[in-house]
N, C-alpha and C positions, 0 to 999 in steps of 0.2 A: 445837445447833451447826449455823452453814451452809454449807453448802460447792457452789462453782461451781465446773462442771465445764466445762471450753472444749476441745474434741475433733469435729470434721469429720466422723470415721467412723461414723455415727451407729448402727452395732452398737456400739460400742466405747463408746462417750458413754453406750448406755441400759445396758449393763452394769455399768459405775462408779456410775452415777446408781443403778440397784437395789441394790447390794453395799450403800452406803452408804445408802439409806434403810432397807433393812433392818435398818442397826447404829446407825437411832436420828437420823439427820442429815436435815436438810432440804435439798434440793438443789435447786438452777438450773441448766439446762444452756444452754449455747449452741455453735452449730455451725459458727461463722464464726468469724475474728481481728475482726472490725468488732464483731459485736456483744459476743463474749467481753470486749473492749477496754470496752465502756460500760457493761456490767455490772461488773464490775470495779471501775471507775471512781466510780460512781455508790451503790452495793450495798455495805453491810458483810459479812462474809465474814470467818468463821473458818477458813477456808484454801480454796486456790484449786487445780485441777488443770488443768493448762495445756501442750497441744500444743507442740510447736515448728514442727512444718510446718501452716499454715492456712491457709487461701484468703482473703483481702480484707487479713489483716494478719498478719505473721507474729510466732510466738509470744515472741520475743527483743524485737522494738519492742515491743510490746506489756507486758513484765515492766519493759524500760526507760523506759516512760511513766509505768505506776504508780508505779513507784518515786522519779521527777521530780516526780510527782505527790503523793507523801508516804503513798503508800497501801501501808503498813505489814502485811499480812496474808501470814501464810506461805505461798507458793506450790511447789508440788510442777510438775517440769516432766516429760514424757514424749519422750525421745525415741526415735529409731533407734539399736538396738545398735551399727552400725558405724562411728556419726559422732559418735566422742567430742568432734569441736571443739564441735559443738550441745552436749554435757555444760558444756564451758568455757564459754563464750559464754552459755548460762542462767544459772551461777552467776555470773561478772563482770556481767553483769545485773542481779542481787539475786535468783537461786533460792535457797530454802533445802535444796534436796533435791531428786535427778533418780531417775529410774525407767526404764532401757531396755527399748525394745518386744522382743518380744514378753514379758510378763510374768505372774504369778499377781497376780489382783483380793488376795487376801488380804496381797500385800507393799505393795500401795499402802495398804490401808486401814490396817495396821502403820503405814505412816510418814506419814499424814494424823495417826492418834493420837498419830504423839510431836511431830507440829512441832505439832500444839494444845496439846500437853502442856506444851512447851519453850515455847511465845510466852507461855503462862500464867504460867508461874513454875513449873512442877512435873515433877521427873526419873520421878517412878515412875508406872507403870500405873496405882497403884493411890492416890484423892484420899480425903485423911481430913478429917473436920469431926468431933471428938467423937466420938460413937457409933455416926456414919455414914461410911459407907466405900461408897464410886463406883470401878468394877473395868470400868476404860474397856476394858480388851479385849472383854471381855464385853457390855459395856454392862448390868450388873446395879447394882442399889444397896442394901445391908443396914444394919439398925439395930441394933446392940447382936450381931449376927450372923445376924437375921430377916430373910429378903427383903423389900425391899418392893414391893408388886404396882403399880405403875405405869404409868396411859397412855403413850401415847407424848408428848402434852403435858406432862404433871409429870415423867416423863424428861429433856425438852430441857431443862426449868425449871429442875431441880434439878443437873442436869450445867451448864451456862451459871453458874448460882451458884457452885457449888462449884470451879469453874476458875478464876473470880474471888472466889475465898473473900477475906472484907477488904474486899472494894472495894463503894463503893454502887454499884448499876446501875439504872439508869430504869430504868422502864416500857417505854419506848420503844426501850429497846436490845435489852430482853428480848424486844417484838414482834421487832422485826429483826433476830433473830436464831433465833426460835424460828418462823419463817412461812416459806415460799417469796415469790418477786415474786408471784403472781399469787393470795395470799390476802387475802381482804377482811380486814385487819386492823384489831382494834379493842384498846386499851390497857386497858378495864376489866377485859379478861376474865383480865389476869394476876392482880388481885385474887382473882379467883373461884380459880384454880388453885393458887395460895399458899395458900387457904385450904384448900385439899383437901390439899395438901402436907403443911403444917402436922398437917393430924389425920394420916393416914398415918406422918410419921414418930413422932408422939409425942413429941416432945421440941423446946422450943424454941429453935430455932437461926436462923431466917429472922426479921432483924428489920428491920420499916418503920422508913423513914428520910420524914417528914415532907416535903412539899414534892419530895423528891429521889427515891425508891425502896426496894430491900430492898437490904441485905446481910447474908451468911450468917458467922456470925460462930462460931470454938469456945468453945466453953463456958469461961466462966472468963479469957478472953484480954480484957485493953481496947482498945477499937474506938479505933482514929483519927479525926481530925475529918475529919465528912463532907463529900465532893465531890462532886457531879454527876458518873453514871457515863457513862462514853462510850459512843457509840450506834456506834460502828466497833469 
């Protein structure tokens, strides 16, 4: 999962940006409204954390550009405890969820994981595929009730799958969303990592879709006819 971080105070920025690489996410930061505004823009993004006061462009144009723009990605906005109209004004916007400053890092990472949760399709903490069960608080993944020991790449793999359980996903969405901007990305290497996947968890549930990608499908359920998965 990726998540951009668009916050000025650049104590503030690398402490979001840590909490959540810590719990497994790949993150982009930016420290302006200008450039948060083109990243945004340009960058897929499994949810967004988004100032409201920022220097070059402020964070309200900036949610109402996206949104004009059709760029659909749950955004979490931050603002000043004492200016509920910035609460208003994000949400008549398109926010899906505000956070007033001064805050605990752990209630923001709480509501990143349920608006990914919620854009998914899935109300609980806790994603099941069969024998496999993803305990997004945690960020752990067990099989049949066995942990599985997982890189941090076969973590983003298989959480990315499992949020879109059903759906085929490129190659290319899975890069883009499993890489930061600034990783030399290459699409073969999700091959390799599926395959390491696959023996780890023991049981086949990750299935190539010819031409298109994987989907992770439960056991025993019929797949839908396949679609090209979206790269946003």
């Amino acid at each position: 999962m990726r998540i951009l971080v668009v916050e000025d105070d650049a104590h503030l920025n690398r402490q979001l940006s840590e909490a959540l690489k810590e719990n497994g996410y790949v993150v982009d930061q930016a420290f302006d409204g200008e450039e948060g505004h083109f990243l945004g823009d340009t960058e897929p993004y499994d949810a967004v954390i988004l100032d409201i006061g920022l220097p070059g462009m402020d964070g309200i144009t900036i949610l109402e550009n996206w949104r004009a723009n059709s760029r659909t990605m749950p955004v979490l906005i931050l603002t000043a405890r004492d200016r509920w109209s910035d609460k208003v004004a994000g949400i008549d916007a398109g926010a899906d969820d505000y956070v007033a400053k001064p805050f605990h890092v752990e209630e923001v990472l709480a509501r990143i994981r349920a608006l990914i949760r919620r854009a998914a399709g899935h109300a609980s903490s806790e994603i099941v595929c069969g024998p496999v069960r993803l305990d997004t608080k945690s960020s752990k993944a067990t099989v049949n009730g066995e942990a599985l020991k997982l890189t941090s790449h076969e973590f983003r793999l298989l959480s990315y799958l499992m949020h879109h359980m059903g759906e085929v996903v490129s190659r290319t969405a899975l890069v883009e969303h499993m890489y930061d901007q600034d990783f030399d990305r290459d699409s073969n290497t999700i091959e390799v990592f599926v395959g390491r996947l696959r023996k780890k968890m023991g049981v086949d549930l990750i299935e190539t879709v010819r031409g298109l990608g994987y989907r992770m499908q439960p056991p025993g359920e019929t797949a839908p006819a396949a679609k090209p998965g979206k790269s946003r």
